[in-house]
C-alpha positions in Angstrom: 159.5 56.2 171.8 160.7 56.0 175.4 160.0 52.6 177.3 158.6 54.9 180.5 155.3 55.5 180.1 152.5 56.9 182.2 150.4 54.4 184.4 147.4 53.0 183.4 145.1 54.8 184.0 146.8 58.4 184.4 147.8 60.6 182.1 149.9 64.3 182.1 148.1 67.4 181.6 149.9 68.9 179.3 149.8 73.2 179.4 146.3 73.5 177.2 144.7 71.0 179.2 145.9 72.5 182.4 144.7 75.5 181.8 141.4 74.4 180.7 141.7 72.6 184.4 142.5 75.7 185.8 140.1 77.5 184.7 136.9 75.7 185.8 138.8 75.1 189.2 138.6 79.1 189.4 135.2 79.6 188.0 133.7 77.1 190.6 135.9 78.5 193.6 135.0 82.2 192.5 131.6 81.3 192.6 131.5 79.4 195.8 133.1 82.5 197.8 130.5 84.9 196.7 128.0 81.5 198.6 130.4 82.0 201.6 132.4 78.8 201.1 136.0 78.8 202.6 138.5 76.7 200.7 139.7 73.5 202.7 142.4 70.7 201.5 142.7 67.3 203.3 145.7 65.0 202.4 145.5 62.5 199.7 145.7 59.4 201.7 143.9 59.1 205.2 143.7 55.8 207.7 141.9 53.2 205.7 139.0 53.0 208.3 137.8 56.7 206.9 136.8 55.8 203.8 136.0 52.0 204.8 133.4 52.8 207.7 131.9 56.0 205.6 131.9 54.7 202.3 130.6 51.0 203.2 132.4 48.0 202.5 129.6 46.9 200.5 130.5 49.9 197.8 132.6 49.3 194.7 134.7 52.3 196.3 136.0 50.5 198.4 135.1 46.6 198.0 137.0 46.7 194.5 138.3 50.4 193.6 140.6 51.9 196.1 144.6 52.0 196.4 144.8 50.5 200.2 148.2 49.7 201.4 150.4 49.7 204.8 152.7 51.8 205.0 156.3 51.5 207.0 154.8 51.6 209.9 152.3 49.1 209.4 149.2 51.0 209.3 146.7 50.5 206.4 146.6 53.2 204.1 144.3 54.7 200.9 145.0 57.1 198.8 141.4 58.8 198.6 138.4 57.8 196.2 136.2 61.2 196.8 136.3 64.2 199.4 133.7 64.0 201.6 134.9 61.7 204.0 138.2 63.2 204.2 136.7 66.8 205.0 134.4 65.3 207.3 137.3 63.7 209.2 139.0 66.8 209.3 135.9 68.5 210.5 136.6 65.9 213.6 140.0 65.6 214.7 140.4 69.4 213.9 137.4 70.2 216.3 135.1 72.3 213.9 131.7 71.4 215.2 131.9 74.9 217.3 132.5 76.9 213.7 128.9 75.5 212.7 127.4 76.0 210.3 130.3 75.4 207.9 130.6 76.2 204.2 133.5 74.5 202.4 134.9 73.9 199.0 137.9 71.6 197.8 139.7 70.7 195.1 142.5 68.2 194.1 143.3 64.8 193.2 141.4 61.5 194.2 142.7 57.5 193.2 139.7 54.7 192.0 141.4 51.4 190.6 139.0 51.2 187.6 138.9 50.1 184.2 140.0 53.1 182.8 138.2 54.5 179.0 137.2 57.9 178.1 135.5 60.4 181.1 137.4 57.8 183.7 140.7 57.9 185.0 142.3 55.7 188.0 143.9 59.4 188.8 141.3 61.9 188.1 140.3 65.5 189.6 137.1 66.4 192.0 136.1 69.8 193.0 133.3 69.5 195.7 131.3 71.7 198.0 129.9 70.9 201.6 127.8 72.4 204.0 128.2 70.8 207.9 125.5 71.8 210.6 122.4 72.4 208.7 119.4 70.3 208.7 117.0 72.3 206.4 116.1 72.1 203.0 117.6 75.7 202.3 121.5 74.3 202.9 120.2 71.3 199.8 119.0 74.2 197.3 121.8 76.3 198.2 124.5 73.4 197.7 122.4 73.0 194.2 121.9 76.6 193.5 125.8 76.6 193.6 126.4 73.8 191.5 123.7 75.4 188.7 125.6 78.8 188.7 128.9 77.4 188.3 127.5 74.9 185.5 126.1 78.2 184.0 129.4 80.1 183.9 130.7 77.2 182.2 128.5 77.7 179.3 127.1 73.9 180.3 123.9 74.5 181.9 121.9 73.4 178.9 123.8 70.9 178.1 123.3 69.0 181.0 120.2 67.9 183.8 119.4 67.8 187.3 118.3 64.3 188.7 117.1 64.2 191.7 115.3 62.1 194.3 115.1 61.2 198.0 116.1 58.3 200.2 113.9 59.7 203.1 115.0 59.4 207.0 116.3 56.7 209.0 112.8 55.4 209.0 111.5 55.3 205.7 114.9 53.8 204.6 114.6 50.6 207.2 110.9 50.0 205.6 111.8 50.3 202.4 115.0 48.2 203.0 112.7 45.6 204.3 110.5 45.5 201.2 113.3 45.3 199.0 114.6 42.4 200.7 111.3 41.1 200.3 111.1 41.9 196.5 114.7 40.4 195.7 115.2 37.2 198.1 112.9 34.8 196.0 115.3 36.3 192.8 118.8 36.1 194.8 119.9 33.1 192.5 119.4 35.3 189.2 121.9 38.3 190.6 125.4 38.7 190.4 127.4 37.7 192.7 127.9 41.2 194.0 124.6 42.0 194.6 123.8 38.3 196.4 126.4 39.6 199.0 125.0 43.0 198.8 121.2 42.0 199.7 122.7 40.6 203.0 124.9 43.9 203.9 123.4 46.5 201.9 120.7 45.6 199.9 119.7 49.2 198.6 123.4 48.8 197.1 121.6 46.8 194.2 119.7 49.6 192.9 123.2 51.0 192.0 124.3 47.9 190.3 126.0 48.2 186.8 125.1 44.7 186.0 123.2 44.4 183.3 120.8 41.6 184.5 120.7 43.4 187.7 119.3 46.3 185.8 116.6 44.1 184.5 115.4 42.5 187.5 115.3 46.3 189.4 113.1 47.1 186.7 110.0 46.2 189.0 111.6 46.6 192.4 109.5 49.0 194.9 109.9 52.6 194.9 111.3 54.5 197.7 108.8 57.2 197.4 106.0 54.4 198.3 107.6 54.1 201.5 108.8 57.5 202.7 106.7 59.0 205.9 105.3 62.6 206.4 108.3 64.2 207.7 110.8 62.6 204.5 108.0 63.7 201.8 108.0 67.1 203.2 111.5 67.5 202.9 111.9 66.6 199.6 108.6 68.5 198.9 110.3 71.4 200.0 113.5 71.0 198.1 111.4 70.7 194.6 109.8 73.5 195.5 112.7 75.6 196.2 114.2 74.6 192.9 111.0 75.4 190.7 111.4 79.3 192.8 115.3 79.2 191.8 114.4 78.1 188.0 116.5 75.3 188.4 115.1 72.6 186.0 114.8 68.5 187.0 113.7 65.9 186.8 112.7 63.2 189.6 114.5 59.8 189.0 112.8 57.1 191.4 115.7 55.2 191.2 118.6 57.4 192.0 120.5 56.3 194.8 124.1 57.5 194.7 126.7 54.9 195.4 128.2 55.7 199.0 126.5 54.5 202.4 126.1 58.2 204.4 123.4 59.4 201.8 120.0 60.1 203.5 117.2 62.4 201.8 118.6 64.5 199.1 120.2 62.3 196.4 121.2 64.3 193.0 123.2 63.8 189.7 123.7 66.6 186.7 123.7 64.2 183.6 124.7 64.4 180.1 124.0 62.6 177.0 127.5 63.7 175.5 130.1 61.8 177.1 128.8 58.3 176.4 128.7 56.0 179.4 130.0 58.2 181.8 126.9 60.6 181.9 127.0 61.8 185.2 129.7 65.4 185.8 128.4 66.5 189.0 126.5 64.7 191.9 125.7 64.8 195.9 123.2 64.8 198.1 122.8 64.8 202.0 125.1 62.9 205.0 123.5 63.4 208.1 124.5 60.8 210.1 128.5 60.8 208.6 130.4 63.2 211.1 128.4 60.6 214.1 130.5 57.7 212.0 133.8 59.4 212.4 133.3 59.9 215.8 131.9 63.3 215.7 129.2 65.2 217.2 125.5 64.7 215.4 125.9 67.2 212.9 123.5 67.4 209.9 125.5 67.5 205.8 124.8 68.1 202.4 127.1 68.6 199.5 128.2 67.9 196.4 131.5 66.3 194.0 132.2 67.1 190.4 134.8 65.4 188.0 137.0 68.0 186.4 137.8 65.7 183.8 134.4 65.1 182.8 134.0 69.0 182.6 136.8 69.9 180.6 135.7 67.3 178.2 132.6 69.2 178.2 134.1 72.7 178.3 137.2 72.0 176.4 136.1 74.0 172.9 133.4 76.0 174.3 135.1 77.4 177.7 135.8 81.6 177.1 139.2 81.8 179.1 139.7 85.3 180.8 142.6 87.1 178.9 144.9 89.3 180.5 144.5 93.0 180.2 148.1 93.7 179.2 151.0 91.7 178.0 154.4 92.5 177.3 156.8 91.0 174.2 159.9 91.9 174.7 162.7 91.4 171.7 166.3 92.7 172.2 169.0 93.3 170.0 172.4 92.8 171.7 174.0 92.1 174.8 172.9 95.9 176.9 169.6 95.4 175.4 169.4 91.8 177.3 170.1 93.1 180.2 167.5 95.9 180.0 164.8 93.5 179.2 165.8 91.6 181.9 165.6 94.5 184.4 162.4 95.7 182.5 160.7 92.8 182.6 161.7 92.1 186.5 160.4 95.7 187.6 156.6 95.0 185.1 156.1 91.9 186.9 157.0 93.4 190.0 153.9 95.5 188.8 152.0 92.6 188.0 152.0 92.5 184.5 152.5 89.9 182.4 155.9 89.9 180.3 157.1 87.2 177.9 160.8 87.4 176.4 161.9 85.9 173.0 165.6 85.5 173.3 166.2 83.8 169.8 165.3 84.3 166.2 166.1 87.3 164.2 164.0 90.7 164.9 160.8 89.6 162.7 160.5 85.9 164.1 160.4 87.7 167.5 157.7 90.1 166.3 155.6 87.4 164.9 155.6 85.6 168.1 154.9 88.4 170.1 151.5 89.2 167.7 150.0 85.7 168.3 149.9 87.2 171.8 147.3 88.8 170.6 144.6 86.0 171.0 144.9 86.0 174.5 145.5 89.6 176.1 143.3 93.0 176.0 146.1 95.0 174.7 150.1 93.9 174.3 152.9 95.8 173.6 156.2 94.9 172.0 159.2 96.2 173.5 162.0 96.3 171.4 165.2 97.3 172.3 168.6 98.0 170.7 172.0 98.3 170.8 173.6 101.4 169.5 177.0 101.8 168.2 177.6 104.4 170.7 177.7 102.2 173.4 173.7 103.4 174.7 170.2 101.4 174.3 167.5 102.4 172.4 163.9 101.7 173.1 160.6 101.6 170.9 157.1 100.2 171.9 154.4 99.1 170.0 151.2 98.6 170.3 149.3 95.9 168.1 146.0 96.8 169.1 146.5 100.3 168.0 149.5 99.9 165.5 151.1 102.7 166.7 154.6 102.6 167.1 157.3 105.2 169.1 160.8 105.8 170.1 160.6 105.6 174.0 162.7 105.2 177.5 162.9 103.2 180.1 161.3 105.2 182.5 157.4 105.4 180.1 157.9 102.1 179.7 157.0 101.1 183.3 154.4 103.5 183.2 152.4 101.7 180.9 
């Protein structure tokens, strides 16, 4: 065994795995085109002070999870621990606000420094949607109404539920923050010492706690629904409602709140009860004040992050990759039937097709490769050619769909 090994934490994707990644990274982008989402990518590291002043400092994110450094010329660095921020900051210093309302979608790599185990990764994979400039309830259902059609596609939409809940406005939040403090100051000794620092920064942080006698002391902690005003219950109001039309089941969790600072109203996770602890795949909700924290004009948000990771665990036996229509075995015999393969096989892909050479093994090893082809194209054709004694190159073609098998040129060959 090699002394190099892979970080902690990471881990190669070798070509199955990749194309199980792949595929759900073209299912969701596919899907969110047809919504009128435009693909966007932001660089994997960004000024500390994005993800700092959006994520909170009081968030594991950032208080304990993410890869910050300074760079050679001295400014702090992080590699980044989720999209939004990143898009939001280019939706900044790029000057997007005129292009509003925006629809984007992203994929690619984020870095958490966290005890890695199965479903979590200190290198993992995030596909995400947002939507920047729209304030109603219809951009929140259509952010979800995405995220249901893409989990549908991937054969996981019963395998899988929609929590949901709201955090309400500005207002309702600063009453219920004040109850809460209420609830939790006469407990403060009996938290951790997380969530003691939290209840002075950010006490609604606590309800996200993963301490287990956290858990039990937010067990009778105030509700946020108790608390919201007119305006926040007919928001969320509105949003159930649209998801009952859409026939987009849920169920309300009183005590969802997400784990990043610019949530506001809309807070949602799709669960499952299959990877263990690391139930939640897909989760979002709405960011209105976040492009004002970057510096940016008031511009209302809502959107959404899912771990590809998670999904392929999910999708891994049950995901139907697309095969390709035709596919192309070529096996030659002899130095001028090499080199007419190779020509072949350069003006096919030249056509788009899909051509595959086997340039060792005797005549049936070749075949028998070119036949497991099979499993993952429509129709594929073996292309055997020979060298002849006098000096020329013969060409046959066979089809293992039909079975039929003929003498044929060059020339019919690119015709098929």
């Amino acid at each position: 065994m090699s002394k190099y090994q892979s970080v902690r934490g990471t881990r190669d994707l070798l070509p199955t795995l990749k194309k199980t990644f792949r595929a759900i990274d073209q299912t969701a982008y596919n899907t969110a085109q047809k919504y009128g989402f435009s693909e966007i990518e932001t660089p994997i590291f960004e000024f500390s002070d994005v993800f700092h002043r959006s994520l909170g400092e009081t968030s594991d994110a950032v208080s304990k999870e993410t890869y910050t450094f300074t760079d050679r010329g001295g400014d702090s660095i992080t590699l980044r621990p989720e999209g939004t921020a990143g898009v939001v900051r280019a939706f900044v210093s790029e000057g997007l606000a005129q292009l509003v309302p925006l629809k984007l979608y992203y994929y690619g790599p984020m870095f958490r420094y966290e005890r890695p185990q199965k479903g979590r990764y200190r290198q993992f994979s995030q596909l995400g949607v947002e939507i920047l400039g729209l304030e109603t309830p219809l951009a929140d259902l259509e952010c979800l109404d995405v995220a249901w059609n893409i989990l549908k596609k991937l054969n996981l939409s019963e395998r899988c539920i929609l929590e949901i809940n709201t955090l309400g406005d500005t207002e309702s939040r600063a009453n219920y923050r004040t109850a809460l403090v209420e609830f939790l100051t006469p407990l403060k000794d009996q938290l951790s010492a997380d969530s003691q620092v939290r209840l002075e920064k950010n006490p609604m942080r606590i309800l996200d706690s993963k301490d287990e006698n956290d858990k039990k002391i937010i067990l009778n902690a105030p509700l946020m629904e108790s608390f919201l005003n007119e305006k926040s219950k007919d928001f969320f109001n509105k949003v159930l409602q649209g998801l009952d039309a859409l026939k987009i089941p849920y169920k309300k969790n009183p005590k969802l709140v997400r784990g990043l600072d610019y949530y506001c109203h809309t807070v949602f996770e799709f669960t499952t009860t299959e990877l263990g602890a690391q139930s939640a795949i897909l989760s979002g909700g709405r960011y209105d004040g976040l492009v004002e924290m970057l510096g940016g004009p008031k511009t209302p948000g809502v959107g959404w992050a899912a771990g590809v990771d998670r999904l392929a665990d999910l999708c891994e036996t049950t995901l139907v990759h697309a095969k390709e229509e035709t596919v192309f075995g070529f096996a030659a015999i002899g130095p001028k039937a090499e080199l007419e393969a190779l020509k072949l096989t350069s003006a096919l892909i030249a056509k788009n097709k899909k051509c595959l050479s086997f340039p060792t093994g005797n005549l049936k090893k070749k075949l028998e490769k070119i036949s497991k082809l099979t499993a993952d194209a429509e129709t594929v054709y073996a292309i055997l050619i020979f060298d002849q004694d006098d000096g020329s190159v013969e060409f046959k073609v066979k089809n293992f769909k039909t079975g039929e098998e003929k003498l044929t040129s060059a020339v019919e060959i690119l015709t098929l």
